[in-house]
C-alpha positions as CSV (number, residue, x, y, z in Angstrom):
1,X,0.0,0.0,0.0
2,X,1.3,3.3,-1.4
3,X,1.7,6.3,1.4
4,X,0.4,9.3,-0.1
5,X,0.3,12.9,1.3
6,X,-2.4,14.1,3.5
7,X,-3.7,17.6,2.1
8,X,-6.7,18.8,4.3
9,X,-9.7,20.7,2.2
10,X,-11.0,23.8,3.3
11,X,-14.2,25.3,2.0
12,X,-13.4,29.2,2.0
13,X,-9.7,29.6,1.1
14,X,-8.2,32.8,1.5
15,X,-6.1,34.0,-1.6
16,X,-2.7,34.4,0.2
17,X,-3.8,30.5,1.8
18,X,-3.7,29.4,-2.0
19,X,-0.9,30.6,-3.2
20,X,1.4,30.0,-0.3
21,X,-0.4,25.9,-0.4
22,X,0.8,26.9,-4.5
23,X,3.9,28.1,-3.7
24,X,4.7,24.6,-1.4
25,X,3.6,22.2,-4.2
26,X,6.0,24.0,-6.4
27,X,9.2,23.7,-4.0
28,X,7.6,20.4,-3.4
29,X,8.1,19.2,-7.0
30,X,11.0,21.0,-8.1
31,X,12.9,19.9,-4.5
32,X,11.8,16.7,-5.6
33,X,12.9,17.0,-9.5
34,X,16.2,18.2,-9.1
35,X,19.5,16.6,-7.0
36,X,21.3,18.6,-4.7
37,X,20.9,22.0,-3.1
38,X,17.3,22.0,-3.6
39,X,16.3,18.7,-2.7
40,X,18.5,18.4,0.6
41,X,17.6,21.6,1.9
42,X,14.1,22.9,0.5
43,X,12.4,26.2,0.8
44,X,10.6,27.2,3.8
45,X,9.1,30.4,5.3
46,X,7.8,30.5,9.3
47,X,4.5,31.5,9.6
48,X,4.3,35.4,11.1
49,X,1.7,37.4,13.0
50,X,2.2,41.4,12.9
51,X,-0.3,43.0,15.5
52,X,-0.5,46.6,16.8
53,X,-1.6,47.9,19.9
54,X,-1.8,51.6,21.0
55,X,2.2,51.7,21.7
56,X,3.3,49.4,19.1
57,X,3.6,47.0,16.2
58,X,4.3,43.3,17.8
59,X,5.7,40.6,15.3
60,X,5.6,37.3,16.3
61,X,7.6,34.3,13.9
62,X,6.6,30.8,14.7
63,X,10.6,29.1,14.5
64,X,10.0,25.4,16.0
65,X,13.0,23.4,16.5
66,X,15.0,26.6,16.1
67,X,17.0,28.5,18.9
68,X,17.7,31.9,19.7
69,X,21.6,31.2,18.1
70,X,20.2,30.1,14.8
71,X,18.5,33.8,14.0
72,X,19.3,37.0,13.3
73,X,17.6,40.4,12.9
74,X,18.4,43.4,11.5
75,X,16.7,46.8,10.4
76,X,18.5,49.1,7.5
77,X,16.3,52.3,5.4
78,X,13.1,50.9,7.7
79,X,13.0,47.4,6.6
80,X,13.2,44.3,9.4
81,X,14.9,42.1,8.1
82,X,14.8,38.5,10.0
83,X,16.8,35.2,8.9
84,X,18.0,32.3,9.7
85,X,18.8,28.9,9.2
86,X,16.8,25.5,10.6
87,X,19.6,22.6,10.7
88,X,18.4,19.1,9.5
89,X,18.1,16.5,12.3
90,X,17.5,13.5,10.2
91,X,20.0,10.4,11.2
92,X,21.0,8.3,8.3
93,X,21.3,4.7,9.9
94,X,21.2,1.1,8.4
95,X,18.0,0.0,10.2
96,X,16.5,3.2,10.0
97,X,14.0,4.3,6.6
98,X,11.9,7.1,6.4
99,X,8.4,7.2,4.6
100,X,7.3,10.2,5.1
101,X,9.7,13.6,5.5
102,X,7.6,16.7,5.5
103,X,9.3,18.7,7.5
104,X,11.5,21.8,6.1
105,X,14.8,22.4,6.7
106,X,16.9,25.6,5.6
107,X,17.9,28.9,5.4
108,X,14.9,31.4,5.3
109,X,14.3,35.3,5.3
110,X,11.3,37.3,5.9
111,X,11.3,41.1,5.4
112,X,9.1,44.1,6.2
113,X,8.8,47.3,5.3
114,X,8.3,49.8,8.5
115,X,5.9,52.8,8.8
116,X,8.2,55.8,9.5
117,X,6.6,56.2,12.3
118,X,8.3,52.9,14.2
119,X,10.9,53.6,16.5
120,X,13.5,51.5,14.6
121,X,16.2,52.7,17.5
122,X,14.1,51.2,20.4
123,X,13.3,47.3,18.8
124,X,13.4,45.0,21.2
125,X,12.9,41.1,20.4
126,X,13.1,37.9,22.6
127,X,12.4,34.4,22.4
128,X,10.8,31.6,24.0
129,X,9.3,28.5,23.2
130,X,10.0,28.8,19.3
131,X,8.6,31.9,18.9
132,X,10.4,35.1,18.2
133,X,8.2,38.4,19.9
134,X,9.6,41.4,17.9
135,X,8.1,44.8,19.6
136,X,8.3,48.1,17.7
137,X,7.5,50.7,19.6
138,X,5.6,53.4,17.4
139,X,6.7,57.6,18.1
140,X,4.3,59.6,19.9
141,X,3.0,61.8,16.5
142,X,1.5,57.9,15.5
143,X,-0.5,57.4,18.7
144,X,-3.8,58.5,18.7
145,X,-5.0,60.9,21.1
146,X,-8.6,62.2,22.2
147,X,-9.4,65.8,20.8
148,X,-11.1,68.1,22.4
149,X,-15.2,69.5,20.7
150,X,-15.4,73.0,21.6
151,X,-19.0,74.5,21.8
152,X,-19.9,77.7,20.0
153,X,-22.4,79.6,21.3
Protein backbone atom coordinates (compact mmCIF):
# COMPACT_ATOMS: atom_id res chain seq x y z
CA UNK A 1 0.00 0.00 0.00
CA UNK A 2 1.31 3.33 -1.39
CA UNK A 3 1.66 6.26 1.37
CA UNK A 4 0.44 9.31 -0.10
CA UNK A 5 0.29 12.85 1.27
CA UNK A 6 -2.40 14.10 3.51
CA UNK A 7 -3.72 17.60 2.11
CA UNK A 8 -6.67 18.76 4.25
CA UNK A 9 -9.70 20.71 2.15
CA UNK A 10 -10.95 23.75 3.30
CA UNK A 11 -14.18 25.26 1.97
CA UNK A 12 -13.37 29.17 2.01
CA UNK A 13 -9.69 29.60 1.12
CA UNK A 14 -8.18 32.79 1.53
CA UNK A 15 -6.09 34.00 -1.56
CA UNK A 16 -2.70 34.37 0.19
CA UNK A 17 -3.78 30.52 1.83
CA UNK A 18 -3.69 29.38 -1.96
CA UNK A 19 -0.86 30.60 -3.17
CA UNK A 20 1.36 29.99 -0.28
CA UNK A 21 -0.36 25.87 -0.38
CA UNK A 22 0.77 26.88 -4.48
CA UNK A 23 3.87 28.13 -3.70
CA UNK A 24 4.71 24.55 -1.43
CA UNK A 25 3.57 22.16 -4.23
CA UNK A 26 6.03 24.02 -6.36
CA UNK A 27 9.24 23.70 -4.04
CA UNK A 28 7.64 20.42 -3.44
CA UNK A 29 8.06 19.19 -6.95
CA UNK A 30 11.03 21.01 -8.05
CA UNK A 31 12.90 19.94 -4.53
CA UNK A 32 11.84 16.70 -5.61
CA UNK A 33 12.87 16.96 -9.54
CA UNK A 34 16.17 18.23 -9.07
CA UNK A 35 19.51 16.60 -7.01
CA UNK A 36 21.29 18.60 -4.75
CA UNK A 37 20.90 22.03 -3.11
CA UNK A 38 17.28 21.99 -3.55
CA UNK A 39 16.27 18.74 -2.65
CA UNK A 40 18.47 18.37 0.58
CA UNK A 41 17.56 21.57 1.93
CA UNK A 42 14.09 22.91 0.50
CA UNK A 43 12.43 26.18 0.82
CA UNK A 44 10.58 27.17 3.78
CA UNK A 45 9.12 30.41 5.33
CA UNK A 46 7.79 30.48 9.34
CA UNK A 47 4.46 31.55 9.58
CA UNK A 48 4.34 35.38 11.13
CA UNK A 49 1.73 37.36 13.01
CA UNK A 50 2.23 41.37 12.87
CA UNK A 51 -0.32 42.99 15.50
CA UNK A 52 -0.55 46.63 16.78
CA UNK A 53 -1.58 47.92 19.85
CA UNK A 54 -1.80 51.58 20.96
CA UNK A 55 2.17 51.69 21.67
CA UNK A 56 3.27 49.37 19.10
CA UNK A 57 3.59 47.00 16.17
CA UNK A 58 4.30 43.29 17.78
CA UNK A 59 5.67 40.57 15.25
CA UNK A 60 5.58 37.27 16.29
CA UNK A 61 7.63 34.25 13.93
CA UNK A 62 6.65 30.75 14.73
CA UNK A 63 10.57 29.10 14.47
CA UNK A 64 10.03 25.44 15.98
CA UNK A 65 12.99 23.39 16.49
CA UNK A 66 15.01 26.62 16.07
CA UNK A 67 17.03 28.52 18.93
CA UNK A 68 17.71 31.90 19.66
CA UNK A 69 21.58 31.21 18.08
CA UNK A 70 20.16 30.10 14.79
CA UNK A 71 18.51 33.76 14.00
CA UNK A 72 19.30 37.02 13.30
CA UNK A 73 17.64 40.40 12.91
CA UNK A 74 18.36 43.43 11.54
CA UNK A 75 16.69 46.81 10.44
CA UNK A 76 18.48 49.11 7.49
CA UNK A 77 16.34 52.35 5.37
CA UNK A 78 13.05 50.86 7.73
CA UNK A 79 12.99 47.37 6.60
CA UNK A 80 13.23 44.30 9.40
CA UNK A 81 14.95 42.10 8.07
CA UNK A 82 14.81 38.46 9.96
CA UNK A 83 16.83 35.23 8.86
CA UNK A 84 18.04 32.29 9.65
CA UNK A 85 18.80 28.92 9.24
CA UNK A 86 16.76 25.52 10.57
CA UNK A 87 19.55 22.59 10.67
CA UNK A 88 18.43 19.10 9.53
CA UNK A 89 18.11 16.46 12.31
CA UNK A 90 17.51 13.53 10.17
CA UNK A 91 20.03 10.35 11.20
CA UNK A 92 20.98 8.31 8.26
CA UNK A 93 21.34 4.68 9.95
CA UNK A 94 21.16 1.12 8.35
CA UNK A 95 17.99 -0.02 10.19
CA UNK A 96 16.53 3.19 9.96
CA UNK A 97 14.00 4.34 6.64
CA UNK A 98 11.89 7.12 6.36
CA UNK A 99 8.45 7.20 4.59
CA UNK A 100 7.30 10.17 5.14
CA UNK A 101 9.71 13.60 5.51
CA UNK A 102 7.55 16.65 5.51
CA UNK A 103 9.30 18.70 7.55
CA UNK A 104 11.46 21.76 6.08
CA UNK A 105 14.85 22.41 6.68
CA UNK A 106 16.90 25.60 5.59
CA UNK A 107 17.93 28.88 5.35
CA UNK A 108 14.90 31.38 5.30
CA UNK A 109 14.32 35.29 5.28
CA UNK A 110 11.26 37.29 5.89
CA UNK A 111 11.30 41.07 5.40
CA UNK A 112 9.09 44.10 6.23
CA UNK A 113 8.77 47.25 5.28
CA UNK A 114 8.28 49.76 8.49
CA UNK A 115 5.94 52.84 8.77
CA UNK A 116 8.22 55.77 9.54
CA UNK A 117 6.57 56.16 12.34
CA UNK A 118 8.34 52.89 14.21
CA UNK A 119 10.92 53.59 16.49
CA UNK A 120 13.51 51.55 14.56
CA UNK A 121 16.21 52.70 17.49
CA UNK A 122 14.09 51.22 20.37
CA UNK A 123 13.26 47.30 18.83
CA UNK A 124 13.39 44.99 21.16
CA UNK A 125 12.95 41.06 20.44
CA UNK A 126 13.06 37.93 22.64
CA UNK A 127 12.39 34.37 22.42
CA UNK A 128 10.84 31.61 24.05
CA UNK A 129 9.29 28.47 23.21
CA UNK A 130 10.00 28.81 19.29
CA UNK A 131 8.57 31.85 18.91
CA UNK A 132 10.36 35.09 18.22
CA UNK A 133 8.24 38.38 19.88
CA UNK A 134 9.63 41.37 17.88
CA UNK A 135 8.14 44.82 19.55
CA UNK A 136 8.27 48.11 17.69
CA UNK A 137 7.51 50.74 19.62
CA UNK A 138 5.61 53.36 17.44
CA UNK A 139 6.66 57.57 18.06
CA UNK A 140 4.32 59.64 19.89
CA UNK A 141 3.04 61.77 16.47
CA UNK A 142 1.48 57.93 15.45
CA UNK A 143 -0.45 57.40 18.70
CA UNK A 144 -3.84 58.49 18.69
CA UNK A 145 -4.96 60.90 21.06
CA UNK A 146 -8.63 62.19 22.17
CA UNK A 147 -9.37 65.81 20.81
CA UNK A 148 -11.08 68.13 22.37
CA UNK A 149 -15.21 69.48 20.74
CA UNK A 150 -15.37 73.03 21.65
CA UNK A 151 -18.96 74.54 21.82
CA UNK A 152 -19.95 77.73 20.02
CA UNK A 153 -22.40 79.60 21.27
Amino acid sequence: MAITRYTRRTPFLSPWQELEEMTNRLNRLFGAAFPGEASTRPFWTPAVNVEETKDALILTAELPGMSIDDVEIEVENNVLSIRGEKKEEREEKEDRRYHVWERCYGSFERQFTLPRTVKTDEITAHFKDGILYVEMPKAPEAKSKKIAIKAEN
